[in-house]
Each structure stands twice: as structure tokens, then as C-alpha cells.
C-alpha positions in Angstrom: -21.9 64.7 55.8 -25.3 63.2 57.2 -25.4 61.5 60.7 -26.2 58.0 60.4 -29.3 57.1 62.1 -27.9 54.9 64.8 -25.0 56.8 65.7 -23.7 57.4 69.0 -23.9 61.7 70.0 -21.7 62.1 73.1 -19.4 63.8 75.3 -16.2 62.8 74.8 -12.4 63.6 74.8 -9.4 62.0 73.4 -9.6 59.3 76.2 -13.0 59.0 77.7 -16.7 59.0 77.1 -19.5 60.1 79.6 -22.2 58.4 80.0 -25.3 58.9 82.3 -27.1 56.9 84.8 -29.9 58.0 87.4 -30.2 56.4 91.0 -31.5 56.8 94.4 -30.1 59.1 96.3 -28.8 56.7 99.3 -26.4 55.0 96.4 -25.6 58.0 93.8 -24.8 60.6 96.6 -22.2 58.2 97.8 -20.6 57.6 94.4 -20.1 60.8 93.9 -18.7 61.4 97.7 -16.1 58.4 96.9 -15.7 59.1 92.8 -16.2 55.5 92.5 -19.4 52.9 92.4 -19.6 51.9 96.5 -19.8 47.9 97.6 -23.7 48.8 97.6 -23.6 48.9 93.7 -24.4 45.7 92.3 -22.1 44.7 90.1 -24.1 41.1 89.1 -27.2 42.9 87.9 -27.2 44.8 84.7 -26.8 48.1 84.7 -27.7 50.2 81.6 -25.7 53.4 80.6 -26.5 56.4 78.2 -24.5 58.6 76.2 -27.4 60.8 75.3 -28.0 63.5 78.4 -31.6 64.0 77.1 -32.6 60.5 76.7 -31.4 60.3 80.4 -33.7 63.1 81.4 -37.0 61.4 79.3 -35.5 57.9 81.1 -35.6 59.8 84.9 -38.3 62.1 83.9 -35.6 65.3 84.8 -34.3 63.1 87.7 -38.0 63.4 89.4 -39.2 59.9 89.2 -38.8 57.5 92.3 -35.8 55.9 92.7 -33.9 58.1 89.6 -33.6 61.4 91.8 -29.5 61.5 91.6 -28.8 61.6 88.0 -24.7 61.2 87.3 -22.6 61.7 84.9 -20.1 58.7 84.6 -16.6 59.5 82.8 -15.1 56.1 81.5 -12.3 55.7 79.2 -12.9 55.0 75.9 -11.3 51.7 75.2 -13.4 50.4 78.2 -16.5 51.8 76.1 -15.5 50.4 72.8 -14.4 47.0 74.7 -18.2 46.4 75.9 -19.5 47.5 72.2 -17.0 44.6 70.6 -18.3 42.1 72.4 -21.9 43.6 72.7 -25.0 41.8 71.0 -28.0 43.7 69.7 -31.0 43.2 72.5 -33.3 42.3 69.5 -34.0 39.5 66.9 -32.7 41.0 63.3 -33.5 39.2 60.3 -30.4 39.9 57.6 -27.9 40.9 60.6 -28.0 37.4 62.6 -27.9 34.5 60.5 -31.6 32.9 62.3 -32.9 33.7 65.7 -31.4 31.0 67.2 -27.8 32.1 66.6 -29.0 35.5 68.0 -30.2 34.3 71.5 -26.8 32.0 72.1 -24.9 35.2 71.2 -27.3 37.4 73.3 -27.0 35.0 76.2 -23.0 34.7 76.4 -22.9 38.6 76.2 -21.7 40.5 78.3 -23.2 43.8 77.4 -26.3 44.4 75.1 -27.4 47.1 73.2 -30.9 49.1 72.2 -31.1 51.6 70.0 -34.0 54.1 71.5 -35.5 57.7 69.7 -33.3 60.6 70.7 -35.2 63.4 72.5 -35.6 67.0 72.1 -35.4 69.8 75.1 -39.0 68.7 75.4 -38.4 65.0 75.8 -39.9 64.8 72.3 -39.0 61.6 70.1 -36.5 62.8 67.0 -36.4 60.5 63.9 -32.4 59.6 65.1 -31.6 56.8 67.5 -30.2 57.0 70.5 -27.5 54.3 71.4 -28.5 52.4 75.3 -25.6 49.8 76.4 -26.4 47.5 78.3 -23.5 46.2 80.9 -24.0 42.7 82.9 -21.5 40.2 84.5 -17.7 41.2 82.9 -18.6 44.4 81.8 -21.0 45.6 84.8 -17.8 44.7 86.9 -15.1 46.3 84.5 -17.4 49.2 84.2 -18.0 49.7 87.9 -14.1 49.0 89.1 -11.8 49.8 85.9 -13.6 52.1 83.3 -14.6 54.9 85.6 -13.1 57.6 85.5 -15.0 60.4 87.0 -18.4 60.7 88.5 -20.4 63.9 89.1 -23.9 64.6 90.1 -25.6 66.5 87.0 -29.2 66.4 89.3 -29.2 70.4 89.4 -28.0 71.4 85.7 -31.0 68.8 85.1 -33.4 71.1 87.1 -32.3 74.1 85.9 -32.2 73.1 81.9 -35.8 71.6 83.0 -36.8 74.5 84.5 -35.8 76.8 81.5 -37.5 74.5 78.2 -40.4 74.2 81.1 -40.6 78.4 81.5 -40.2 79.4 77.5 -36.2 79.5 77.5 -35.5 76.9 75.2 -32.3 79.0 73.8 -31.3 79.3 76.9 -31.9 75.5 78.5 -30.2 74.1 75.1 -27.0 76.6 75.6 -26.4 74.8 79.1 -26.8 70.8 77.7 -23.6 68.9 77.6 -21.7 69.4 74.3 -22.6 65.9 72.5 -20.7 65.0 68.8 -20.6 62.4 67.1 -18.5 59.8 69.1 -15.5 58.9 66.5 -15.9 54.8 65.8 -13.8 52.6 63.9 -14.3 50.8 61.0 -16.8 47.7 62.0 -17.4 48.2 65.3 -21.1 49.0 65.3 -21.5 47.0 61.9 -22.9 44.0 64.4 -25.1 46.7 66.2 -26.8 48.3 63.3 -30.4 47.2 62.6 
């Protein structure tokens, strides 16, 4: 069966999802130290999350670019996940899905996550004709997220390097046999039908 185009490609088990984020050093080294986000982690701002590893690495550029040097894998379970898609609002404006653009920024504004869909990426940061799901977590979420969801953090920064270091040196076999092994994440019935372009 063919993969729909906006589809969500994770990690996942029966209970949890991963998701990746890239920070400074001074606040990812300590979340992983304490396996949960520290005080220092703003939980008013939004914070976006990715289920795609290699969107992650185009995002941080490999975890090299300033302030996106500590890139982590976040566990969280997946009824937190599929709690911040239900009440999620597509970041832009679609004709046909929202009944007029003014419906679509009240329902964008009492969100309290958001979602983009973005090209997946090849080993090569490439763009691939799929979408890549972004989520978007502020206010609610952001806290739930930060405090309730997470399950697990763990600094991915040197599998990065190394899967970088191996599609950069003419190993692609190689690089793609160490990425994280992303399916397609298992949804219900209607719960991206508000999230589809």
C-alpha cells in the first residue's frame, strides 16, 4: 500500500513515539543528565518537535550549527503525541480544509500545538517529494510535553556525527544502516483529517 504524502515516519513502540529536538549544549547536556527537561527549559515559548531523524539533521545542519550542537532524542508516550495532534491546528491558511481564513486564525490562536508539514530529507539532506510532519507545542502542550509526556531523553549528537561522517565519506550503505528505524506511525481514523492539506 502507498504511503500517503503527509504521513508521519517514526520510531515508535506500542507506547511511545521519539521525537527529536537540537539545543545548546548548557541546556540539552543537562536534560539528558536529569532524563527530564530542567527549570531552564521554557515551558511558555514554543517548542517545535520532529519525528523525522533526518529532517532533524537538515534542521541542526548534523547538530553543527550555533546553538543546535546537542541534538536529543525525546521518548514520549503516545497518547501524549496524539493528544497535542487532536487539538493541533494546521500553521497555514487552507482553502477547502477551513471553512474561510478567518475561522483558521481563531483556531490557530486558541491552539495549543500547531503543525507544518516540511520535505522529508535524504542521507544528503536532499528534499524527497514526501512530507515530513513538524509539531508545534506552546502553552498546554509545551508544559504537558516538557513535565508528563517524556519519557526518555538521550543525546543522539555522536550517531549524528558518525552517520554524517559516513554519507559525507562515500558510505551511504553504511550511514543509512545506522539511522533510527522510522515506520509509518499507526493513526486512527480522523486524526490527521484536520492536518492534511
Amino acid at each position: 500500500m502507498e504511503e500517503p504524502r503527509h504521513g508521519i515516519r517514526a520510531l515508535h513502540t506500542a507506547s511511545t513515539i521519539t521525537v527529536y529536538q537540537a539545543y545548546c549544549p548548557e541546556l540539552g547536556l543537562p536534560a539528558v543528565r536529569e532524563g527530564r527537561f530542567p527549570a531552564a527549559w521554557k515551558r511558555d515559548r514554543m517548542t517545535w518537535i520532529k519525528p523525522s531523524f533526518l529532517w532533524m539533521m537538515y534542521r541542526s545542519g548534523w547538530g553543527t550549527k550555533p546553538g543546535q550542537e546537542t541534538v536529543l532524542a525525546v521518548e514520549i508516550t503516545r497518547d501524549g503525541f496524539e493528544w497535542a495532534l487532536r487539538h493541533a491546528c494546521l500553521s497555514h491558511y487552507v482553502p477547502g480544509l477551513h471553512p474561510d481564513r478567518s475561522a483558521w486564525q481563531r483556531r490557530l490562536k486558541r491552539a495549543p500545538a500547531r503543525v507544518q508539514w516540511d520535505p522529508e530529507r535524504d542521507l544528503h539532506l536532499r528534499p524527497l517529494p514526501c512530507r515530513s510532519l513538524q509539531l508545534g507545542l506552546s502553552g498546554e502542550a509545551a508544559r504537558r510535553y516538557a513535565d508528563e509526556w517524556t519519557v526518555s531523553l538521550r543525546d543522539v549528537t555522536p550517531l549524528a556525527r558518525e552517520i554524517h561522517a559516513l554519507a559525507a565519506g562515500g558510505a551511504p550503505d553504511a550511514a543509512a544502516r545506522l539511522l533510527p528505524e522510522e515506520r509509518p506511525y499507526p493513526v486512527e481514523d480522523g486524526l490527521l483529517a484536520h492536518l492534511r492539506p
